[in-house]
Every structure is written in structure tokens, then in C-alpha cells.
PDB file as gemmi writes it, atoms N, CA and C in Angstrom:
CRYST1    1.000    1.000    1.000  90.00  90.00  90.00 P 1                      
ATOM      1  N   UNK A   1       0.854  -1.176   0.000  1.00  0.00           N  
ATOM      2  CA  UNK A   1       0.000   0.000   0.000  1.00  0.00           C  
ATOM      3  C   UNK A   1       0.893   1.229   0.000  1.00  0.00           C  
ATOM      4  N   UNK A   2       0.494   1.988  -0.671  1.00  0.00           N  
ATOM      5  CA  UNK A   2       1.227   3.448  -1.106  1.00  0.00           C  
ATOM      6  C   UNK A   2       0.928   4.539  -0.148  1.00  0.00           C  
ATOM      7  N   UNK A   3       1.642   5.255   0.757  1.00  0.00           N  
ATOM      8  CA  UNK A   3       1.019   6.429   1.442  1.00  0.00           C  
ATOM      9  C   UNK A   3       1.464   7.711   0.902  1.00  0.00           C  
ATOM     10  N   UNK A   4       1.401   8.785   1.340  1.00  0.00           N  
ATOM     11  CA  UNK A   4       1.660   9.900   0.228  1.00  0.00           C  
ATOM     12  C   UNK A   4       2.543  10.445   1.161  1.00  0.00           C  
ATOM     13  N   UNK A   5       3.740  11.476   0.425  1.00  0.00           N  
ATOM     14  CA  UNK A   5       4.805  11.637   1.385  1.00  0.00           C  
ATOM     15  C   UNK A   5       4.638  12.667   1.406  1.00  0.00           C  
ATOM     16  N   UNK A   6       5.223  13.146   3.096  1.00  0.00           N  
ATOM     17  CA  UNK A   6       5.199  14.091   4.028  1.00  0.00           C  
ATOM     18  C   UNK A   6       6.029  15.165   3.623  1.00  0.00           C  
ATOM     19  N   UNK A   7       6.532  14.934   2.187  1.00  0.00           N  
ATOM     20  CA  UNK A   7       7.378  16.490   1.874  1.00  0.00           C  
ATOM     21  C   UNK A   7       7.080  16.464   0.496  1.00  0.00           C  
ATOM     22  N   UNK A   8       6.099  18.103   0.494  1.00  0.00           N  
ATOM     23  CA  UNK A   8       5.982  18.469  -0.735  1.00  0.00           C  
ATOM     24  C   UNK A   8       7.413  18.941  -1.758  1.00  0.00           C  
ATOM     25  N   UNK A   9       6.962  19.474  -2.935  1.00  0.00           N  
ATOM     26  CA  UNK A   9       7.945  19.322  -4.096  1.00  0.00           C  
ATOM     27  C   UNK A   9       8.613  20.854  -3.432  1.00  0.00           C  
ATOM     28  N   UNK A  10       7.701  21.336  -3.004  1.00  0.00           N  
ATOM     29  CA  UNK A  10       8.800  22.624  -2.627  1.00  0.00           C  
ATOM     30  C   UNK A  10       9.261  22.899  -1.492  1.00  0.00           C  
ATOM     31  N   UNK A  11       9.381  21.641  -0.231  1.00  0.00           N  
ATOM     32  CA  UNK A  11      10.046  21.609   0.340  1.00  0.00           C  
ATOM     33  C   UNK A  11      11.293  20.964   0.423  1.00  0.00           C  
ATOM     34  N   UNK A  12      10.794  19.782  -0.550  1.00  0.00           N  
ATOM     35  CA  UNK A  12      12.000  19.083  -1.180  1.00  0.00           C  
ATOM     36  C   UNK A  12      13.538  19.527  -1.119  1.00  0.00           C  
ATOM     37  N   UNK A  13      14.353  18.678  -0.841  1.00  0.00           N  
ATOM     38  CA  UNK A  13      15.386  19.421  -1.037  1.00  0.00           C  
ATOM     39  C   UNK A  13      16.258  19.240  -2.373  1.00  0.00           C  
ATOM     40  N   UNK A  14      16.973  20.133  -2.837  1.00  0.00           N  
ATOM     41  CA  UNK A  14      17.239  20.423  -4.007  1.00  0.00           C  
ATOM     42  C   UNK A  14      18.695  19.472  -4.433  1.00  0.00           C  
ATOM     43  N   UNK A  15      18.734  18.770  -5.237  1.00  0.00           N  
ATOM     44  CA  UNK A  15      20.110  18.248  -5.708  1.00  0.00           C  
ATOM     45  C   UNK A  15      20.210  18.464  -6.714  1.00  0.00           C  
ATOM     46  N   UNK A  16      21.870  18.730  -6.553  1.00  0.00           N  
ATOM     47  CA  UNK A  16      22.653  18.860  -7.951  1.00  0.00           C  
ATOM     48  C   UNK A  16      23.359  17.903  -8.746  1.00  0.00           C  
ATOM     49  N   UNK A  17      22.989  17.560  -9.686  1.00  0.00           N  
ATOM     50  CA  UNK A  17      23.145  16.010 -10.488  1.00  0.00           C  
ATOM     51  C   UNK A  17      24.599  16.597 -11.333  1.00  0.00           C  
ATOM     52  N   UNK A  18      25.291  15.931 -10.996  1.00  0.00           N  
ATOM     53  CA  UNK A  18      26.861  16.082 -11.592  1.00  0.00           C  
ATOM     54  C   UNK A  18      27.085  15.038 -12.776  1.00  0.00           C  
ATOM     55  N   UNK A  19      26.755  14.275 -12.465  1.00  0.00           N  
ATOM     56  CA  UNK A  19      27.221  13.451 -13.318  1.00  0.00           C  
ATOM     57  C   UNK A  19      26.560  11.931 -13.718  1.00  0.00           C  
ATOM     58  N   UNK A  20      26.592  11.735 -13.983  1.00  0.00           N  
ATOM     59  CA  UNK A  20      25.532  10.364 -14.902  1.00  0.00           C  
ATOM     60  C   UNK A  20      26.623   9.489 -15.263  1.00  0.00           C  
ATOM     61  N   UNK A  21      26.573   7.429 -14.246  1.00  0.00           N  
ATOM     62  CA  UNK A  21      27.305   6.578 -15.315  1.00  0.00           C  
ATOM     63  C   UNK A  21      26.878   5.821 -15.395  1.00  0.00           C  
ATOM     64  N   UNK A  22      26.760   5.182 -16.205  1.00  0.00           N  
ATOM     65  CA  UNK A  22      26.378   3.554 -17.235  1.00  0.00           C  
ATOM     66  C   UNK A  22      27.773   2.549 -16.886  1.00  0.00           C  
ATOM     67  N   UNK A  23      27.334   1.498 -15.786  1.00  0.00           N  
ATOM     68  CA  UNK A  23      28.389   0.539 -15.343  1.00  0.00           C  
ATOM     69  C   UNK A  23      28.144  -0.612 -16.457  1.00  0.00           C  
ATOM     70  N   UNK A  24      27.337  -0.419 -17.004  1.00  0.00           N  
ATOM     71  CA  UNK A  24      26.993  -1.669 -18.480  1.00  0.00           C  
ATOM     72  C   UNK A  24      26.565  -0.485 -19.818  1.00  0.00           C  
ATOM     73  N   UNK A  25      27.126  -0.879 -20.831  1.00  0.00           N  
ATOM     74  CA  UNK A  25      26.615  -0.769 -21.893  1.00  0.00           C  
ATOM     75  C   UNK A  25      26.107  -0.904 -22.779  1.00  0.00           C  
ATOM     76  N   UNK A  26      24.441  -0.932 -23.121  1.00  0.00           N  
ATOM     77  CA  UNK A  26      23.867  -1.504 -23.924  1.00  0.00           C  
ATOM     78  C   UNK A  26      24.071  -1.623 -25.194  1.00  0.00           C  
ATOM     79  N   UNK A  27      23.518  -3.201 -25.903  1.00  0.00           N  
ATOM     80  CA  UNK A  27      24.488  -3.389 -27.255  1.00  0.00           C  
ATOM     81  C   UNK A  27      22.972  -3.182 -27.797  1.00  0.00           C  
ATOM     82  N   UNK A  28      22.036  -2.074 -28.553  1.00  0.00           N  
ATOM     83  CA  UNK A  28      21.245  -1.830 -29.260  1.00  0.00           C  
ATOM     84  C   UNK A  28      21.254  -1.476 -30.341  1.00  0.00           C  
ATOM     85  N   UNK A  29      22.558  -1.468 -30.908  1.00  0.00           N  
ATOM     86  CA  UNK A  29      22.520  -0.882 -32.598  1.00  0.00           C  
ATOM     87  C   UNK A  29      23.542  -1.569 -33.440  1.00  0.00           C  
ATOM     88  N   UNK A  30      23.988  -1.656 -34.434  1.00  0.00           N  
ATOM     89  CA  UNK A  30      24.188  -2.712 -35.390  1.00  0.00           C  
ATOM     90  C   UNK A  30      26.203  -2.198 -34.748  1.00  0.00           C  
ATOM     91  N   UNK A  31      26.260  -1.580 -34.203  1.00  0.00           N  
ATOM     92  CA  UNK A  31      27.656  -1.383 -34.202  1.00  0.00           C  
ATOM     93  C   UNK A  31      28.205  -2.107 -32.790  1.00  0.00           C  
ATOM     94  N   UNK A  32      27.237  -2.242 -31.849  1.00  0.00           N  
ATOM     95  CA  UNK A  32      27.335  -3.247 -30.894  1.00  0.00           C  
ATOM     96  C   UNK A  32      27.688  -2.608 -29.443  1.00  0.00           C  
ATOM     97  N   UNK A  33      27.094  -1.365 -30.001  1.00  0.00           N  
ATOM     98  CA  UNK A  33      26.610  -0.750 -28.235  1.00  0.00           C  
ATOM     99  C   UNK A  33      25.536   0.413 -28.252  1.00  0.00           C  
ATOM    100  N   UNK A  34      25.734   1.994 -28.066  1.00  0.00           N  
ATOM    101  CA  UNK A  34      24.777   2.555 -27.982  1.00  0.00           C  
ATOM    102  C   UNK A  34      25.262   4.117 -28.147  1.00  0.00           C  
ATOM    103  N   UNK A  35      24.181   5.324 -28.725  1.00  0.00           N  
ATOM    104  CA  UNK A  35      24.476   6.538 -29.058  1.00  0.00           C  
ATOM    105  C   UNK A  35      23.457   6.947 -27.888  1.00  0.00           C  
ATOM    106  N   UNK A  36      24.118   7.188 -26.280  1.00  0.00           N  
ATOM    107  CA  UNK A  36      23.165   7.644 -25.173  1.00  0.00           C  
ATOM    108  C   UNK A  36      22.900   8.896 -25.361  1.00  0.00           C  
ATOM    109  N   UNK A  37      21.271   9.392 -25.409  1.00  0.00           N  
ATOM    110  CA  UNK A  37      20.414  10.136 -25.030  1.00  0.00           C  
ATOM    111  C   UNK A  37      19.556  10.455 -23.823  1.00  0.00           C  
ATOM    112  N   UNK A  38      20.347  11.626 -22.854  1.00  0.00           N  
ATOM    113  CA  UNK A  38      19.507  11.593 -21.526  1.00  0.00           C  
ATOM    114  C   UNK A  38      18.307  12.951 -22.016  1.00  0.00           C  
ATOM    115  N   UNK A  39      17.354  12.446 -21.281  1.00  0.00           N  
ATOM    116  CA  UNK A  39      16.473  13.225 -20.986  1.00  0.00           C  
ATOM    117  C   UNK A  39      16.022  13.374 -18.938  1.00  0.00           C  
ATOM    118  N   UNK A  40      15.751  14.736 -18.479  1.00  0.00           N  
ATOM    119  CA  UNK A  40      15.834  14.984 -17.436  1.00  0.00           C  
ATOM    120  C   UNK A  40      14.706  15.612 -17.195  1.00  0.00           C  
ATOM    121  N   UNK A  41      13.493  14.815 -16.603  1.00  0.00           N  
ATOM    122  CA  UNK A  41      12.132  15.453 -15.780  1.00  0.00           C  
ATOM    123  C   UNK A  41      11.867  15.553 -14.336  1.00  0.00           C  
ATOM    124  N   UNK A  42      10.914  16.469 -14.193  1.00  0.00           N  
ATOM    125  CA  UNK A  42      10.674  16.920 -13.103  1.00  0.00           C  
ATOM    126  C   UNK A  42       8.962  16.721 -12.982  1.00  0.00           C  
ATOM    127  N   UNK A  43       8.317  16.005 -11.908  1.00  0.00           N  
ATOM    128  CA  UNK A  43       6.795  15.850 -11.808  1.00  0.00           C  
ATOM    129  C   UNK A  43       6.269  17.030 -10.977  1.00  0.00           C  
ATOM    130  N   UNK A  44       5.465  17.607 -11.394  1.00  0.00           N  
ATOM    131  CA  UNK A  44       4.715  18.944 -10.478  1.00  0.00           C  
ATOM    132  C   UNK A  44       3.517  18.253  -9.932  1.00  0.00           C  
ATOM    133  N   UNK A  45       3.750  18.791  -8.396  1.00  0.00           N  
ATOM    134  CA  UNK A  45       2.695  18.629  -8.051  1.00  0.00           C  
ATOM    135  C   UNK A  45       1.422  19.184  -8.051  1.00  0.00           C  
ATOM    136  N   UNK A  46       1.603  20.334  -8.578  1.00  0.00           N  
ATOM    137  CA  UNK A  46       0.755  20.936  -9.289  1.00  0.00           C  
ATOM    138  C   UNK A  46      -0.515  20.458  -9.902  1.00  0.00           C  
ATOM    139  N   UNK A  47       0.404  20.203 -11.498  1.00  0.00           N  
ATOM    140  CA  UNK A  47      -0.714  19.525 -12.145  1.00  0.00           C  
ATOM    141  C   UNK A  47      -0.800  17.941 -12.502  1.00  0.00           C  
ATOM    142  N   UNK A  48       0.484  17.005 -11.779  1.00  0.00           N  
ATOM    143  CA  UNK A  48       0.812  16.126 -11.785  1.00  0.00           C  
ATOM    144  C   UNK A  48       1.372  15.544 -13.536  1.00  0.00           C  
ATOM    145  N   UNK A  49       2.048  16.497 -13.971  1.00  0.00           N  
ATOM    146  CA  UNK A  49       3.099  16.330 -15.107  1.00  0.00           C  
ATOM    147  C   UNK A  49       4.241  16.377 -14.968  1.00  0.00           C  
ATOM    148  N   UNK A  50       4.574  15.326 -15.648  1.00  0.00           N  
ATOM    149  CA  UNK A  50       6.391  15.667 -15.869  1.00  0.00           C  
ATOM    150  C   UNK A  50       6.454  16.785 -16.962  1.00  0.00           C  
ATOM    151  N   UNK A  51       7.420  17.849 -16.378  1.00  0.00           N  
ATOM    152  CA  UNK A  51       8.013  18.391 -17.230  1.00  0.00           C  
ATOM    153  C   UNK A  51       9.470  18.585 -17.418  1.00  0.00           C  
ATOM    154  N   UNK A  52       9.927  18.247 -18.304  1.00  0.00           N  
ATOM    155  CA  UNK A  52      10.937  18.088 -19.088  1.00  0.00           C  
ATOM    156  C   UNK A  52      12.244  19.368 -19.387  1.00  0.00           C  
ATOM    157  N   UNK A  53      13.376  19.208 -17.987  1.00  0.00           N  
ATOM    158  CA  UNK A  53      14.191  20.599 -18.068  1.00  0.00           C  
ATOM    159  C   UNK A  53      15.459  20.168 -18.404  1.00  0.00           C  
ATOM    160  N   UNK A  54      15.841  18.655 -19.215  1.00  0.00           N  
ATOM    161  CA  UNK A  54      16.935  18.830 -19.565  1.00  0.00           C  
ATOM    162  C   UNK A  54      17.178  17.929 -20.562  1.00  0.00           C  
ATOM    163  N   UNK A  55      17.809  18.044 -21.744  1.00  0.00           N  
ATOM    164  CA  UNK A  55      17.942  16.814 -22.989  1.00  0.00           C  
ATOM    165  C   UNK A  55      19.535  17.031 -23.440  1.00  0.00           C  
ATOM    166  N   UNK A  56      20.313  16.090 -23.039  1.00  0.00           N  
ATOM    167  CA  UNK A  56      21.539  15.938 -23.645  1.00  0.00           C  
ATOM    168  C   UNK A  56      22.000  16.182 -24.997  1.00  0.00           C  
ATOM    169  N   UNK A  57      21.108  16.007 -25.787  1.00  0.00           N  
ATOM    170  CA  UNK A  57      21.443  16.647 -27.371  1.00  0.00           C  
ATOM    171  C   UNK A  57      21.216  17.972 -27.326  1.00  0.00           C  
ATOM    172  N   UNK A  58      20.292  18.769 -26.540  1.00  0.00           N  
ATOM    173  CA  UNK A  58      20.365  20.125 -26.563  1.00  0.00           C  
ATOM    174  C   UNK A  58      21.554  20.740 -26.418  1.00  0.00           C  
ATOM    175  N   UNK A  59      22.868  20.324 -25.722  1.00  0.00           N  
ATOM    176  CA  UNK A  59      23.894  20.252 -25.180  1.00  0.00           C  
ATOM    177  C   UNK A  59      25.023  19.893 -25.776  1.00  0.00           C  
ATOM    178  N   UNK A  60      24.898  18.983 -25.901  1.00  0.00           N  
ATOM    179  CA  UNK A  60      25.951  17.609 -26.919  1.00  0.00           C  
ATOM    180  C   UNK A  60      25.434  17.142 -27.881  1.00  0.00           C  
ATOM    181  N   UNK A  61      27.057  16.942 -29.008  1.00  0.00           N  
ATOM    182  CA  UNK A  61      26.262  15.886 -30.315  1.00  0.00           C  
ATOM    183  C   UNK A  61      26.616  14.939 -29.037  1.00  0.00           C  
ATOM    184  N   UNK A  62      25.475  13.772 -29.865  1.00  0.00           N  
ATOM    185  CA  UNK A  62      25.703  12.336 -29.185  1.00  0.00           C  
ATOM    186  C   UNK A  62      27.163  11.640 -30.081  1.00  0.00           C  
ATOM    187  N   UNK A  63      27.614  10.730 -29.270  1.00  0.00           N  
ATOM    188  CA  UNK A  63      28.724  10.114 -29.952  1.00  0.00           C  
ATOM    189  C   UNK A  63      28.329   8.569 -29.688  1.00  0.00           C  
ATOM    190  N   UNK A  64      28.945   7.746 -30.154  1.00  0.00           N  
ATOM    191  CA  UNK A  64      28.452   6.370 -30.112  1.00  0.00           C  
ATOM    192  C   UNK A  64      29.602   5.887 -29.116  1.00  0.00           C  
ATOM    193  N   UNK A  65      28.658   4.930 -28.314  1.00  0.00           N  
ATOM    194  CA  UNK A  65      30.011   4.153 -27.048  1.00  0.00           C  
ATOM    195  C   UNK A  65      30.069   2.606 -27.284  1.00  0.00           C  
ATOM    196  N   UNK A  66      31.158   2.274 -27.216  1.00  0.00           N  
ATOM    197  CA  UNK A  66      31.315   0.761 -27.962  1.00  0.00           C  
ATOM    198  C   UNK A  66      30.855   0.269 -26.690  1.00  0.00           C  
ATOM    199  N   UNK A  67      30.435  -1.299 -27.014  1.00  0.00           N  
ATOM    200  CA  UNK A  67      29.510  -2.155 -25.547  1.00  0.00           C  
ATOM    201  C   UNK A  67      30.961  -2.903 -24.960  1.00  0.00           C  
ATOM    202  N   UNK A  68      32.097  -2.472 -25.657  1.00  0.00           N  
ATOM    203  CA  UNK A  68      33.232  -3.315 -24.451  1.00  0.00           C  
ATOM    204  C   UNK A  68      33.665  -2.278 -23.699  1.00  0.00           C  
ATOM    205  N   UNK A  69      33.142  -1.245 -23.868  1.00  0.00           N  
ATOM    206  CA  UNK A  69      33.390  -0.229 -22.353  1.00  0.00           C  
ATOM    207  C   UNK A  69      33.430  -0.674 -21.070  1.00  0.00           C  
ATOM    208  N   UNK A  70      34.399  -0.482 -20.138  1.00  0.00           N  
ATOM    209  CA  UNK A  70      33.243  -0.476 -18.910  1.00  0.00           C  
ATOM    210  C   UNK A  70      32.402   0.155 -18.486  1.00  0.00           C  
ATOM    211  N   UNK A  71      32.461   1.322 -18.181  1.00  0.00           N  
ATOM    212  CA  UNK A  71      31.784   2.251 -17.690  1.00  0.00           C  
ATOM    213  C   UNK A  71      31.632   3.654 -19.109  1.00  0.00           C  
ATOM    214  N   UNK A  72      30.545   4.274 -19.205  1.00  0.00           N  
ATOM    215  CA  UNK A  72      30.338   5.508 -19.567  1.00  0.00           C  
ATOM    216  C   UNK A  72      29.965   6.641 -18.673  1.00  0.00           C  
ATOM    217  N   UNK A  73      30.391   7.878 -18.713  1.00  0.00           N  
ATOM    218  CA  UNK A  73      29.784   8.844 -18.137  1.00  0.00           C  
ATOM    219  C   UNK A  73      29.279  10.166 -18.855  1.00  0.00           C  
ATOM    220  N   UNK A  74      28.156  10.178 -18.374  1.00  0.00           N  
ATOM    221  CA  UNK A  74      27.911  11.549 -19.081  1.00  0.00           C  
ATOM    222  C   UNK A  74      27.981  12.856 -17.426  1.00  0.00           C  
ATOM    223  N   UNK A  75      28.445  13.936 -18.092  1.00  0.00           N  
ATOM    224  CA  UNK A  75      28.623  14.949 -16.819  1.00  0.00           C  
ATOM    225  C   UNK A  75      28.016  16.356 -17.857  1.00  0.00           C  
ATOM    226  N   UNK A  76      27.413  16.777 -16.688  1.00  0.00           N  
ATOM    227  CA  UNK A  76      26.199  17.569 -16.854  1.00  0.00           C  
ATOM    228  C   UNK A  76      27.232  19.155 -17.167  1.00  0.00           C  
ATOM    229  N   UNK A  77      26.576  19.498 -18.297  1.00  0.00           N  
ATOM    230  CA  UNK A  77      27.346  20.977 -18.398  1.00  0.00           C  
ATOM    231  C   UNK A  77      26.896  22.317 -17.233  1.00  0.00           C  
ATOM    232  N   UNK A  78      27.761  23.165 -16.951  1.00  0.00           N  
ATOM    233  CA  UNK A  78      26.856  24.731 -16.662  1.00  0.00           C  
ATOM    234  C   UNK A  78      27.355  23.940 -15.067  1.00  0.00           C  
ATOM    235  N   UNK A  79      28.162  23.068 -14.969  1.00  0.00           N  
ATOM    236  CA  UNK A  79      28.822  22.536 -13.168  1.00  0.00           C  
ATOM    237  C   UNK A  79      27.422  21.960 -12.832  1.00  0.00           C  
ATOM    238  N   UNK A  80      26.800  21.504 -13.702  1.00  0.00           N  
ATOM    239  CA  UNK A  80      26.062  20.541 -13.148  1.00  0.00           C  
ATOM    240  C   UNK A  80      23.987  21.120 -13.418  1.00  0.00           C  
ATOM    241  N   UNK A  81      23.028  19.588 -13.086  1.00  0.00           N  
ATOM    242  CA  UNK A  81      21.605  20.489 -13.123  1.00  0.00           C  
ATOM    243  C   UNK A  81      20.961  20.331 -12.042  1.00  0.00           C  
ATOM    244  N   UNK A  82      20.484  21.421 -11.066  1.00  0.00           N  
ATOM    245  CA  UNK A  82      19.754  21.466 -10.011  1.00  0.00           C  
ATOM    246  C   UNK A  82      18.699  21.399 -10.403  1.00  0.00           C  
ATOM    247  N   UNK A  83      17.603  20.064  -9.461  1.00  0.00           N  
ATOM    248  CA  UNK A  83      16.262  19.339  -9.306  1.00  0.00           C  
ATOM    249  C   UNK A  83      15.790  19.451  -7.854  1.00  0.00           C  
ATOM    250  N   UNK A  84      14.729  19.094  -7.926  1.00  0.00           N  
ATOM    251  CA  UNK A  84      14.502  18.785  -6.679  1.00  0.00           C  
ATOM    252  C   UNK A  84      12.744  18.153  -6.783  1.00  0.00           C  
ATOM    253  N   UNK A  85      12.272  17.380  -6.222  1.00  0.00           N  
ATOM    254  CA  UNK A  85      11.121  16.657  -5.965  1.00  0.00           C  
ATOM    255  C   UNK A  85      11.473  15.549  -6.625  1.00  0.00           C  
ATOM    256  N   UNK A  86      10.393  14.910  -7.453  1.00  0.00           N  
ATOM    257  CA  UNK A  86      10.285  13.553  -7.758  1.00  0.00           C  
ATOM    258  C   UNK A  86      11.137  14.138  -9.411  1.00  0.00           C  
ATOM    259  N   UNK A  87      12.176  13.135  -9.725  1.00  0.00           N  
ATOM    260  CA  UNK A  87      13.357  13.517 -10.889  1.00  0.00           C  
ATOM    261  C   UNK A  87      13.115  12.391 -11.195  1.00  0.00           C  
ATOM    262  N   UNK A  88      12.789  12.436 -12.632  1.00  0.00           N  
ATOM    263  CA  UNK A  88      13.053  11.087 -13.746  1.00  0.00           C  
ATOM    264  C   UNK A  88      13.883  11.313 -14.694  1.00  0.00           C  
ATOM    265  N   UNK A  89      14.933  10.344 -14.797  1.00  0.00           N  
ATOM    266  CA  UNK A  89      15.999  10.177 -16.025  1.00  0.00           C  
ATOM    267  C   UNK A  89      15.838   8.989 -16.800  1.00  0.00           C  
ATOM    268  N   UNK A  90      15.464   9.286 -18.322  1.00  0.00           N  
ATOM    269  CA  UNK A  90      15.662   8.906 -19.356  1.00  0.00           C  
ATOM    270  C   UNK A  90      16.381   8.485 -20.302  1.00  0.00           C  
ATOM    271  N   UNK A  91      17.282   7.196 -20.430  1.00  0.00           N  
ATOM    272  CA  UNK A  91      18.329   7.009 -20.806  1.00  0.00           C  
ATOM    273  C   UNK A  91      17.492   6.239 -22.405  1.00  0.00           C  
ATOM    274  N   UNK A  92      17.871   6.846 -23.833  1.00  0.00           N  
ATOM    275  CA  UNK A  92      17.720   6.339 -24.997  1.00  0.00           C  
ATOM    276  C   UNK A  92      18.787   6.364 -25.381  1.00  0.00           C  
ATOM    277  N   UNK A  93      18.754   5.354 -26.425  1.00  0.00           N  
ATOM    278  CA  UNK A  93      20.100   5.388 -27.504  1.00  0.00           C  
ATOM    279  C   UNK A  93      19.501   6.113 -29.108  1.00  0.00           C  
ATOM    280  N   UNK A  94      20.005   6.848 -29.093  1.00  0.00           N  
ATOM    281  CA  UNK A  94      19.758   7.283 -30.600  1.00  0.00           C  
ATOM    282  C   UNK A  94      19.206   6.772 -31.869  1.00  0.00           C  
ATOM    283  N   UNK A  95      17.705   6.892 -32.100  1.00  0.00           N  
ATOM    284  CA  UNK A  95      17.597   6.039 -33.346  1.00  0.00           C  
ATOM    285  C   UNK A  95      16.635   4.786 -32.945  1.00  0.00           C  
ATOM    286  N   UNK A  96      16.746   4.879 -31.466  1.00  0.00           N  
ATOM    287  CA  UNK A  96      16.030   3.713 -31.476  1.00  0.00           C  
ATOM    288  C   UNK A  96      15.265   3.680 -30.188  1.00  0.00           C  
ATOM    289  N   UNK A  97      14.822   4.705 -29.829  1.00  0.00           N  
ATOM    290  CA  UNK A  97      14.055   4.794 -28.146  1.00  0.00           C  
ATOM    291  C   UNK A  97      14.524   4.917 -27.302  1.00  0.00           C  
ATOM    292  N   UNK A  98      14.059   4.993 -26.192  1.00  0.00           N  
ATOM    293  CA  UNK A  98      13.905   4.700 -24.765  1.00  0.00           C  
ATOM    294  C   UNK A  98      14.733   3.067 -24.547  1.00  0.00           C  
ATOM    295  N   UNK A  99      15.985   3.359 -23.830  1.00  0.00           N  
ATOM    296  CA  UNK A  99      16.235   1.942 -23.496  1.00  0.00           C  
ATOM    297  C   UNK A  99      15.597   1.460 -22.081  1.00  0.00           C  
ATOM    298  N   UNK A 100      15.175  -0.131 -22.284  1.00  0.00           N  
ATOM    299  CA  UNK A 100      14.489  -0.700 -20.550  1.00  0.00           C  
ATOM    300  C   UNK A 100      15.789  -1.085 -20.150  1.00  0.00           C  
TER     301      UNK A 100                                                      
END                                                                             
């Protein structure tokens, strides 16, 4: 059972997301890993929408990461993006969706 939590979005406290890593790399495209696309939302409690304050291609070309990587990182330009409440990140590969 779900209860509803005791701190609204604007009491929330605020974090600053530095940096983003991928300890696996997905092999989704014919080259045998992935062209990562973040997308960065925020849910209002408001009107109960995500809205949408950050997209890595707005930012960066995407580049393609081979799947024998270990690790990838993406690091957030501008020293980073301040959020705060309920934050959803969106990891796609280019070309081909939303990866699960």
C-alpha cells in the first residue's frame, strides 16, 4: 500500500546532479553498443506532469560508445543540473528509443 509523502515538491530538497554513469553498456545498434540520449524530468505537483528541463542533445552531439566499455559517463554541463522533488531520467540510444 502506497502512502503519500510528508514532503511536498517545494520543500524538497534540491540536488545537484553532476554526473551520470552507465556501469553496463547496452548493445542496441548494429555497431554493438549505444548513441546515449539523456532526458531529465521533473513531476509537479501541481498539475501532476512531468516536465521536461533537460535533454543531452540540446547540449551535446551524441557520440556512439562501444559495448566493451566499462563504464560511460555523461557529466552535466553549466557545473552541473539542479532538481529537486520527484526527478526522472531517461536514458535512450539514438535512433532507437527509450532503453528498458
Amino acid at each position: 500500500q502506497h502512502g503519500t509523502c510528508p514532503v511536498s515538491e517545494l520543500e524538497a530538497p534540491a540536488l545537484l546532479l553532476l554526473k551520470l554513469r552507465l556501469h553496463t553498456i547496452p548493445k542496441v545498434n548494429k555497431l554493438g553498443g549505444c548513441t546515449p540520449l539523456l532526458t531529465v524530468g521533473v513531476k509537479s505537483e501541481h498539475d501532476l506532469e512531468e516536465h521536461t528541463v533537460f535533454r543531452s542533445s540540446d547540449h551535446d552531439k551524441p557520440s556512439h560508445v562501444d559495448a566493451n566499455q566499462p563504464t560511460w559517463d555523461y557529466v552535466f554541463p553549466d557545473g552541473g543540473l539542479r532538481v529537486a522533488g520527484d526527478v526522472h531520467v531517461t536514458l535512450a540510444s539514438e535512433g532507437t528509443g527509450h532503453l528498458k
